[in-house]
Backbone bond lengths (Angstrom), bond angles and torsions (degrees), N, CA, C in turn:
res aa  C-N    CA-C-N  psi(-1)  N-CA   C-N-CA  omega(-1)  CA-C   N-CA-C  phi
1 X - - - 1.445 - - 1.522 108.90 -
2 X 1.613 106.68 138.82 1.639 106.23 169.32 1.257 113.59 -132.56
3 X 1.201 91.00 174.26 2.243 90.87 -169.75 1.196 83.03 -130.70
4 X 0.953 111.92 140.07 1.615 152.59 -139.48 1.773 101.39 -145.05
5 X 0.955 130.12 95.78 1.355 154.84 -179.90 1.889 106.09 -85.60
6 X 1.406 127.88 117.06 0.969 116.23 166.29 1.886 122.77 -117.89
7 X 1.317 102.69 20.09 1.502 102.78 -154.27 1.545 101.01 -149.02
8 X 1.369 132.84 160.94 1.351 124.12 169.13 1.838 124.32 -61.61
9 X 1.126 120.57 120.08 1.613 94.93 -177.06 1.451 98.05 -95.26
10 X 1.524 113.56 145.42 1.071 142.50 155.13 1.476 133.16 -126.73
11 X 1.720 100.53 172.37 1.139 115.28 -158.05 1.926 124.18 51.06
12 X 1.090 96.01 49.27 1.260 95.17 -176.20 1.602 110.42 -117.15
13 X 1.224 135.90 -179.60 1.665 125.83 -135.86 1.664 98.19 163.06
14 X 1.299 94.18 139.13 1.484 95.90 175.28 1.687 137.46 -63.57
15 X 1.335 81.25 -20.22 1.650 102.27 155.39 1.210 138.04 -53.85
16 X 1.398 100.33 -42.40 1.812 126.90 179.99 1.235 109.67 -135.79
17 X 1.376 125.12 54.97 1.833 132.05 178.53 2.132 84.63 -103.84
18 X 1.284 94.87 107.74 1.589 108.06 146.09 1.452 111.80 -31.04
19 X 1.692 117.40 133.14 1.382 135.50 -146.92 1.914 85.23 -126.37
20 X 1.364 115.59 110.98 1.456 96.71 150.76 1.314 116.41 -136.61
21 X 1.764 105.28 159.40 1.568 118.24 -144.76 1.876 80.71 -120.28
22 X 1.106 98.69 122.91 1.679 119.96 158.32 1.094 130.45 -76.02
23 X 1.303 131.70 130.17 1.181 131.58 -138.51 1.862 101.95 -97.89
24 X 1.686 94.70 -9.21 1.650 116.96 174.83 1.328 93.50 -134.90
25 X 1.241 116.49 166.31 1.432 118.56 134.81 1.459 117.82 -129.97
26 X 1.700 107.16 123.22 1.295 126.96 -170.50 1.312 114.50 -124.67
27 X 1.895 143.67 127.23 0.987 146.73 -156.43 1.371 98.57 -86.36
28 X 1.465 105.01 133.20 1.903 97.49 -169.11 1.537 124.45 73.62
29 X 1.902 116.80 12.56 1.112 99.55 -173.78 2.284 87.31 -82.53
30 X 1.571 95.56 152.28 1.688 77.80 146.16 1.608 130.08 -130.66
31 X 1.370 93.16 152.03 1.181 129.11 -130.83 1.719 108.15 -106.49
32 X 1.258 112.58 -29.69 1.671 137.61 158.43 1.348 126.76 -135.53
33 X 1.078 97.02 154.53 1.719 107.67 -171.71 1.919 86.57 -154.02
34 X 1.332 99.85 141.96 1.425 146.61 168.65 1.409 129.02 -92.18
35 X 1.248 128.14 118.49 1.669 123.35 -175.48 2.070 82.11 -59.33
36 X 1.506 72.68 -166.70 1.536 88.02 -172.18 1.601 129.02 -110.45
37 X 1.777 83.46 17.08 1.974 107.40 176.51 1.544 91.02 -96.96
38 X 1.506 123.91 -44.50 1.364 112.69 -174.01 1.655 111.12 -90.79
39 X 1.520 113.16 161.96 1.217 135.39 172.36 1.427 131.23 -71.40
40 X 1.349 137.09 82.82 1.414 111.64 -166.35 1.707 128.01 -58.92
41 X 1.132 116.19 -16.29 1.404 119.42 175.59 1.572 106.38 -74.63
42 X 1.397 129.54 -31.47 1.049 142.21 151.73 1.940 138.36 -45.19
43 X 1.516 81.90 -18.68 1.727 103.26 -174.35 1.115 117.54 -88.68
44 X 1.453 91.86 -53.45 2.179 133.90 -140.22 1.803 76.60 -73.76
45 X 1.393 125.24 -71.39 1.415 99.29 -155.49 1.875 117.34 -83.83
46 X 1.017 109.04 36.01 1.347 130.28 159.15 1.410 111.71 -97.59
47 X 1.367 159.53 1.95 1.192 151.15 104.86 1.464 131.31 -84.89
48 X 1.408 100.70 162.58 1.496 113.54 -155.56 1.910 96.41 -115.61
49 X 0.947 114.51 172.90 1.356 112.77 -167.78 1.753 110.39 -140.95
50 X 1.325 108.85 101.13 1.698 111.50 -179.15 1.810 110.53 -36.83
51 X 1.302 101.04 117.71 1.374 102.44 156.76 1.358 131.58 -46.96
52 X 1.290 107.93 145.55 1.563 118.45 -165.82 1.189 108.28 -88.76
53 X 1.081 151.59 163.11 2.066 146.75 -178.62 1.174 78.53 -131.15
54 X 1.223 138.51 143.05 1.673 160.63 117.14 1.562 116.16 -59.92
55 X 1.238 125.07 167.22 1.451 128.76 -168.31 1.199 107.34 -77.60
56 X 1.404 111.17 -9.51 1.833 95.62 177.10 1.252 101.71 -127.81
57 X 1.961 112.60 53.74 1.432 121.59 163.69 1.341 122.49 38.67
58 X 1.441 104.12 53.73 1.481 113.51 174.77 1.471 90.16 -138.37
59 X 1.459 103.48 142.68 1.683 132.40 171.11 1.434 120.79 -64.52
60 X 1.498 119.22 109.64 1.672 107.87 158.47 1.146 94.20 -101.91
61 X 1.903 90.08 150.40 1.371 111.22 178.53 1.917 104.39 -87.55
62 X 0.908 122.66 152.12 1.306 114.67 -169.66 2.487 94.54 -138.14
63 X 1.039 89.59 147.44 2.062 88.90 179.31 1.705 96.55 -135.33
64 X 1.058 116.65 155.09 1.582 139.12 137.40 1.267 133.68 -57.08
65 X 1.469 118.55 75.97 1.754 101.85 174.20 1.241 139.81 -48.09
66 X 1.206 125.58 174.34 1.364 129.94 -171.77 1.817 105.35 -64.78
67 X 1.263 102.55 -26.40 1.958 110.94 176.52 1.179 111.16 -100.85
68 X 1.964 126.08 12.56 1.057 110.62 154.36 1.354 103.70 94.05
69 X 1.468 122.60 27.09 1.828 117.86 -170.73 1.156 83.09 -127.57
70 X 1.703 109.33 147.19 1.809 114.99 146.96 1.236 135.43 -38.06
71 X 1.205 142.66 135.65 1.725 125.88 -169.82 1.587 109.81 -142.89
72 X 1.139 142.11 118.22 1.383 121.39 -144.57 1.915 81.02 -105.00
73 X 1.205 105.38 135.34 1.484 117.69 166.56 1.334 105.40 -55.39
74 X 1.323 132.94 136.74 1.597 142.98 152.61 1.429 101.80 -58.42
């Protein structure tokens, strides 16, 4: 699944940055796409990305690149 952005987002803040949860998590999947009035480097770090749990209940951190792919934090 991708989210598909067609408009500028605003007012947004780390407080209130939209959270989305992947239904996988895959390195390089992508994950947003942008019409072609908005910027994706402009978008991408306006959402935050649900942590992943692994089988031995530990958290990966997972980000959004600037092209809109999954990227698992080191």
């Amino acid at each position: 699944m991708t989210i598909n952005i067609s408009s500028e987002l605003t007012a947004i803040t780390d407080s209130n940055k939209p959270v989305i949860t992947p239904q996988s998590y895959s390195e390089g999947v992508q994950i947003l796409e942008v019409a072609d009035t908005v910027l994706l480097n402009d978008a991408a770090p306006k959402f935050a990305v649900t942590p992943q749990t692994d089988g031995d209940g530990n958290q990966i951190t997972w980000e959004i690149t600037t092209e809109g792919k999954l990227h698992q934090v080191e």
